[in-house]
N, C-alpha and C positions, 0 to 999 in steps of 0.2 A: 149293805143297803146303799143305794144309786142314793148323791146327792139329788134333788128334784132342778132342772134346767133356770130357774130363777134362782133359786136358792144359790145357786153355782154361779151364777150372772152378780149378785150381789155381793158373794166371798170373791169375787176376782175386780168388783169397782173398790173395794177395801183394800183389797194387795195394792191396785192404782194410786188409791187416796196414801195408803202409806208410804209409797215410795213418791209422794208429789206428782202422778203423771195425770194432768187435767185432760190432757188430750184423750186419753184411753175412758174414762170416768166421763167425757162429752159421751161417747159414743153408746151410752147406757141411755143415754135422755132422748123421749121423743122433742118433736120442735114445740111442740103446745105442753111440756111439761110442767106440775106447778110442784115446788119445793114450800112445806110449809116449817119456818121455824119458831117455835114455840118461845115466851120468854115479853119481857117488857125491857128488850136491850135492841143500841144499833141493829143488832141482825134479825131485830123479831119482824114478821112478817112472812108472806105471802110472795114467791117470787114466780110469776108465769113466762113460761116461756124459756128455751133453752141459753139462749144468751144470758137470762137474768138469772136464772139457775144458776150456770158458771160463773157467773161475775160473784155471785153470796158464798158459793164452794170456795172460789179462787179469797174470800175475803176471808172467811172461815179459818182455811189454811192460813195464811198470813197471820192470824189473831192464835188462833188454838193451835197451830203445829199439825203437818199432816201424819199425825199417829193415831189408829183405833186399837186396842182392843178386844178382838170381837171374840165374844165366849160361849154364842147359840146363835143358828139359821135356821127359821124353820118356814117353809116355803111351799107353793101351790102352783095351782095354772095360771091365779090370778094374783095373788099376795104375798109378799115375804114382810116375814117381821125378822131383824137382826137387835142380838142385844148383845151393848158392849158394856164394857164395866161403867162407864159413864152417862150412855143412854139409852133409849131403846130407838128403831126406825122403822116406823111401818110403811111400804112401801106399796106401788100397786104399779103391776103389768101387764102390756098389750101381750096380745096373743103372737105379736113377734119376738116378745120377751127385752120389750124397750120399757122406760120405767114412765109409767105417766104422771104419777103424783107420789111426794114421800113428804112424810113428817118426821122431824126430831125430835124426839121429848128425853130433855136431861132428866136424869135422875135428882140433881139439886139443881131446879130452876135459879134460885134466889143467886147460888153462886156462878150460875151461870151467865145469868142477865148482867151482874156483877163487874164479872172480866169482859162481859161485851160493853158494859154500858162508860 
């Protein structure tokens, strides 16, 4: 079975995210995209916009280490949901297969808010 073309888009921003490269992981994001991350810590919030997307990624990495993970992709013409041992990421894509909006939701928020706050 054919990975589905997001699904694949998403397992190759993860290979990025794990080797550190932000540059390759921009180029997933449209420019009005909005990153939302779940939590009551420094990084909870709502970030629009591709610049602010990568500045919260780029802070991210810094705080957590750029290592996923990832144990399931299951993916559409419009949506991939990824789950990694840590959290899950629902994600949504334009019909160019650029990413317009994604959520992080940790598995243990409490610990997570924790090490961000």
């Amino acid at each position: 079975m054919t990975e589905h073309p997001n699904a694949a888009a998403a397992r190759r921003s993860y290979e990025a995210w794990n080797s550190g490269d932000l540059d390759v992981i921009r180029e997933y994001f449209t420019d009005d995209a909005v990153l939302h991350l779940a939590g009551n810590n420094a990084m909870s919030g709502a970030y629009r916009g591709r610049d602010a997307v990568m500045d919260a990624i780029a802070r991210d990495i810094q705080g957590w280490g750029p290592h996923a993970e990832v144990e399931t992709i299951l993916g559409s013409d419009d949506h991939v949901i990824v789950f990694d041992v840590v959290l899950a990421q629902a994600i949504t894509f334009n019909a160019e297969g650029k990413v317009t909006e994604a959520w992080f939701l940790p598995n243990d928020q409490r610990a997570y808010d924790q090490f961000f706050s």
